[in-house]
C-alpha positions in Angstrom: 121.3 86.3 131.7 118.3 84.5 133.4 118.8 84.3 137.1 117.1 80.2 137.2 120.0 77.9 136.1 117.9 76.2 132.8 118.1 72.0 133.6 119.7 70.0 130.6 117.2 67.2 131.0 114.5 64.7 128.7 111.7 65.8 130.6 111.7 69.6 129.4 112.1 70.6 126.3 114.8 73.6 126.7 117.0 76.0 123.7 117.4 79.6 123.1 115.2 81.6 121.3 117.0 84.0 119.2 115.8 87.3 119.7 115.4 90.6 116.9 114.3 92.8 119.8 117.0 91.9 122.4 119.6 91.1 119.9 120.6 87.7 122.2 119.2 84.2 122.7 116.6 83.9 124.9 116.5 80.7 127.4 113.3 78.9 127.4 112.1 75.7 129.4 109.1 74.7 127.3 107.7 75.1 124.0 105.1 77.3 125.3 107.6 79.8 127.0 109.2 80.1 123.4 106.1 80.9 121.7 105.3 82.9 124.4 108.6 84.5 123.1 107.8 85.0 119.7 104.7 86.3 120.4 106.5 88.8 122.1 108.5 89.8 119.1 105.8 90.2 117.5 103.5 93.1 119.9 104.1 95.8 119.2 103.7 97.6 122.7 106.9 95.7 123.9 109.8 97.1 123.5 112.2 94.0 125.2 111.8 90.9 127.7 113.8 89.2 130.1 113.9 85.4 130.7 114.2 84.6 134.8 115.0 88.2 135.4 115.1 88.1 138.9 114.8 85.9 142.3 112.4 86.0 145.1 112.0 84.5 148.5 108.3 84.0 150.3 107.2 82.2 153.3 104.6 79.5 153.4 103.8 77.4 155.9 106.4 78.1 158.1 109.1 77.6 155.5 110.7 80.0 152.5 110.2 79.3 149.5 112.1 80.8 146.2 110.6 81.8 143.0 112.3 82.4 139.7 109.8 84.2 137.2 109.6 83.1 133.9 109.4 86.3 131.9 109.6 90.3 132.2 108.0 92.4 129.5 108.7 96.1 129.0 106.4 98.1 127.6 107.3 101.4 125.3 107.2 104.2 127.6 104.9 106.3 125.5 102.4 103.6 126.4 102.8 104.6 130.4 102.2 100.9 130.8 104.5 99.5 134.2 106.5 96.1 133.6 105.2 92.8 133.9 105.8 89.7 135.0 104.4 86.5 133.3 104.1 82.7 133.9 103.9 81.3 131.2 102.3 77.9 132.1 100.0 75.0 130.3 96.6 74.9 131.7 96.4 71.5 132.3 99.2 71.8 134.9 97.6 75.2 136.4 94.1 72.7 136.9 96.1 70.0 138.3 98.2 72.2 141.2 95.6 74.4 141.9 95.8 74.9 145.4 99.2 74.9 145.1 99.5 77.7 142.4 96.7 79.5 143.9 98.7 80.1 147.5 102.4 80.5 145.3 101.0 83.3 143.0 99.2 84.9 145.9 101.7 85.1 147.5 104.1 86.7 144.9 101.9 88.6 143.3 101.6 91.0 146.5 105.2 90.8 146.5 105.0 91.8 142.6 102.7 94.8 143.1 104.8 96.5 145.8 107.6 96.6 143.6 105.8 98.4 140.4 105.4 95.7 138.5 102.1 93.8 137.1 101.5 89.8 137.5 99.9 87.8 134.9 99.3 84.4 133.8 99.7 82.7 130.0 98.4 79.8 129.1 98.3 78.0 125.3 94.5 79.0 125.5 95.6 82.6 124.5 96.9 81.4 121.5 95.7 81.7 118.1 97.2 79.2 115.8 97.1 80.2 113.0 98.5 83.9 113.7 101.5 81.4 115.4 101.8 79.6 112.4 102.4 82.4 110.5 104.7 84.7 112.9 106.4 81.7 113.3 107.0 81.3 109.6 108.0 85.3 109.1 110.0 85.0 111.8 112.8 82.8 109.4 113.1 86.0 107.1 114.0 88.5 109.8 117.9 88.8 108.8 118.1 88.9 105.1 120.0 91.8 104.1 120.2 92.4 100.4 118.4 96.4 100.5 118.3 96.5 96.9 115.8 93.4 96.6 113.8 94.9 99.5 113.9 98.6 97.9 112.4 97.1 94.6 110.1 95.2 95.9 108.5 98.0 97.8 108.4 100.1 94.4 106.8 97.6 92.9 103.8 96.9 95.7 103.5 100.5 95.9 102.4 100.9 92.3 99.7 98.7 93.2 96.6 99.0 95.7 97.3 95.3 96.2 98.4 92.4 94.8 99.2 88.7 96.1 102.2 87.0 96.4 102.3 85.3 93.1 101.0 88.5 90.9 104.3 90.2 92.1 106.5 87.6 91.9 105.2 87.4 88.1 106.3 91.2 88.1 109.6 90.4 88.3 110.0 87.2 86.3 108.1 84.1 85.3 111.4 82.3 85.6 111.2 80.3 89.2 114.5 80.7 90.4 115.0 83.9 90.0 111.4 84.2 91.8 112.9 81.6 94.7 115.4 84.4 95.3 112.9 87.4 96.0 109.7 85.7 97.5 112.1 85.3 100.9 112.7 89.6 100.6 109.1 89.7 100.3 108.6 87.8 103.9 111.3 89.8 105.3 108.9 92.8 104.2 105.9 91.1 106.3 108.0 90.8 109.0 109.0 94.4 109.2 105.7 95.5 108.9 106.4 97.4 105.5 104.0 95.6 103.9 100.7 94.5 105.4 98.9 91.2 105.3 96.1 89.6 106.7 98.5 88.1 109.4 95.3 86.0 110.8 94.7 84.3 107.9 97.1 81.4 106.6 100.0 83.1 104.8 100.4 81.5 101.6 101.4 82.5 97.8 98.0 83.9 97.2 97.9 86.1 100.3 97.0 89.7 99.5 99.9 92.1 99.9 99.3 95.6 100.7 102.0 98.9 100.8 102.0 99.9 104.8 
């Protein structure tokens, strides 16, 4: 559970985020910090994350000051990569409080090192939006759970070197219903990485689908 207390308020937009890799809901204070999320599900090099994971107290001019974190990241360990903490912040806001960022994260980030663990900033300028438009969209699928639809579906891109989205779903019937019931399977499939796309290009019914 996040250590920060998350404010039920109009002026930030706050939910949970539900999770595949930590199997809970995730606490987020901004849109960015669930996308920031999402993103994570979606790296492969991390293996879990932690909202507000822990608390920390620094002085600054003459008085202590507490800071909450926004995110942890663990990395898999055959990637000898240590934890690290992110703030996951707008840009606009970092150029507005400059000075006053630029002592806080100073300041922690020593604090941050000593302890083993790395210190980095996000901002939405990292983001590419169309790869969020589309994680975002695969990320609906992730807990469909009819194997037999998935298993033939597989089958049937394998016996192809590739083949878009409507090709297959004309594989298994030109009736539209009955294709309304597998195209979701074959999202799923994206999202599990069993079956690869051009995730940087706009996902649509005439993306390309390869066998991974």
């Amino acid at each position: 559970m996040p250590e920060r207390k998350i404010p039920k308020n109009y002026r930030s937009v706050t939910g949970t985020f539900p999770s595949h890799k930590n199997k809970r809901n995730i606490f987020y204070e901004s849109l960015l910090e669930r996308d920031f999320c999402l993103l994570l599900e979606f790296n492969d090099d991390v293996i879990s994350y932690e909202e507000q994971p822990f608390r920390l107290y620094y002085k600054s001019a003459n008085s202590k000051k507490r800071y909450t974190p926004d995110v942890l990241v663990h990395y898999k360990p055959s990637l000898n990569k240590i934890p690290c903490v992110f703030e996951v912040k707008m840009s606009d806001e970092i150029k507005e409080k400059k000075v006053f960022f630029e002592e806080k994260f100073n300041q922690i980030e020593k604090y941050i090192n000593l302890n083993d663990l790395n210190f980095k900033m996000f901002t939405e300028l990292e983001i590419d939006e169309i790869y969020l438009e589309n994680i975002m969209f695969l990320y609906r699928f992730r807990d469909l759970n009819n194997q037999d639809i998935s298993k033939n579906i597989l089958e049937k891109i394998n016996s192809f070197p590739e083949i878009s989205v409507n090709e297959l779903l004309q594989e298994f019937s030109s009736n539209k219903f009955e294709q309304m019931e597998i195209i979701p399977y074959i999202w799923q499939l994206v999202f599990l990485k069993k079956v690869n796309v051009n995730i940087h290009s706009k996902i649509t019914n005439n993306t390309i689908l390869k066998a991974s």
